[in-house]
N, C-alpha and C positions, 0 to 999 in steps of 0.2 A: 697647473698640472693636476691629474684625480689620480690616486693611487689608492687602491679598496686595498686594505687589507681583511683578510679575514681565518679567522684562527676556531679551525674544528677540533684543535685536540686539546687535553688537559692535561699533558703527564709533564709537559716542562713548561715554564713559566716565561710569556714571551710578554713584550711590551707593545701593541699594535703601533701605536701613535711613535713610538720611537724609531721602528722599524720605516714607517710611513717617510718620518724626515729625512733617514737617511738614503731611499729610494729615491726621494725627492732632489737632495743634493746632489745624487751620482746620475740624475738624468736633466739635471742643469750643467751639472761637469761636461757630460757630453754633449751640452747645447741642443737639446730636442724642443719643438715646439711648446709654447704654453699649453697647448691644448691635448698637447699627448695621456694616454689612458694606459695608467697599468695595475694589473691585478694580480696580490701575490695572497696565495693559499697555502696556511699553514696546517698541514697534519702529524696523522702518527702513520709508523712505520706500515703498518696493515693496508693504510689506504694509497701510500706512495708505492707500496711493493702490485698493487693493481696496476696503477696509471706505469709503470715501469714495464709490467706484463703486455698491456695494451699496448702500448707505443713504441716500446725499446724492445719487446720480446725478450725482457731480461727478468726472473721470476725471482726478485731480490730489493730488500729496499736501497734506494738510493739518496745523497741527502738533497739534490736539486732536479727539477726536471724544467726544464723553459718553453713555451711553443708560440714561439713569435708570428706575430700576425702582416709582421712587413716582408718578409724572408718570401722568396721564389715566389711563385705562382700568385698573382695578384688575387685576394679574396672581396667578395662583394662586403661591405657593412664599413664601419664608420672607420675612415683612412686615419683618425688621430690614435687609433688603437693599439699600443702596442707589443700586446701579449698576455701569458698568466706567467706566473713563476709559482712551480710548487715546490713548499720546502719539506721535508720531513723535519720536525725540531726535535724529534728522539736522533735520528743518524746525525746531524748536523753539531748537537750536543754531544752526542759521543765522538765525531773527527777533533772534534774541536779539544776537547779534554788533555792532548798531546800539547796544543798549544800556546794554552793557559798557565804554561810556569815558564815562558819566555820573557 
């Protein structure tokens, strides 16, 4: 499996290669091909709240946005591909803050 992480923003402190395993693990959980490709994009709230504008027509950050490449309408380019995940790690940090004294 390739899983690119890749992290543009600096205001929370993320670990790529830990992130990378555990993407890893949860798409052997779901039995997907060895050869399958995913790419998750870590930002800040500024750049999630565009991609949210563009796609969702929602002018707000959100803390995940997904755009799978196997879903509906068959796309030309390499079939092991199968999608980007963008995270926001400011909103994701902040949802998450409620569930840290569980």
């Amino acid at each position: 499996m390739k899983i690119f992480v890749r992290n543009s923003q600096r205001l929370v402190p993320v670990r790529p290669d830990r992130l990378r395993r555990i993407a890893e693990k949860t798409l052997r959980h779901f039995r997907l091909a060895p050869k399958t490709q995913l790419n998750i994009l870590l930002m800040d709230d500024v750049r999630i709240t565009e991609l949210n504008r563009q796609f969702q027509k929602k002018a707000r950050p959100t803390d995940v946005l997904a755009f799978g490449m196997q879903e509906g309408k068959s796309l030309k380019g390499d079939p092991s591909l199968l999608g980007d995940i963008a995270i926001s790690a400011e909103t994701a940090r902040h949802q998450a803050k409620p569930y840290s004294s569980r």
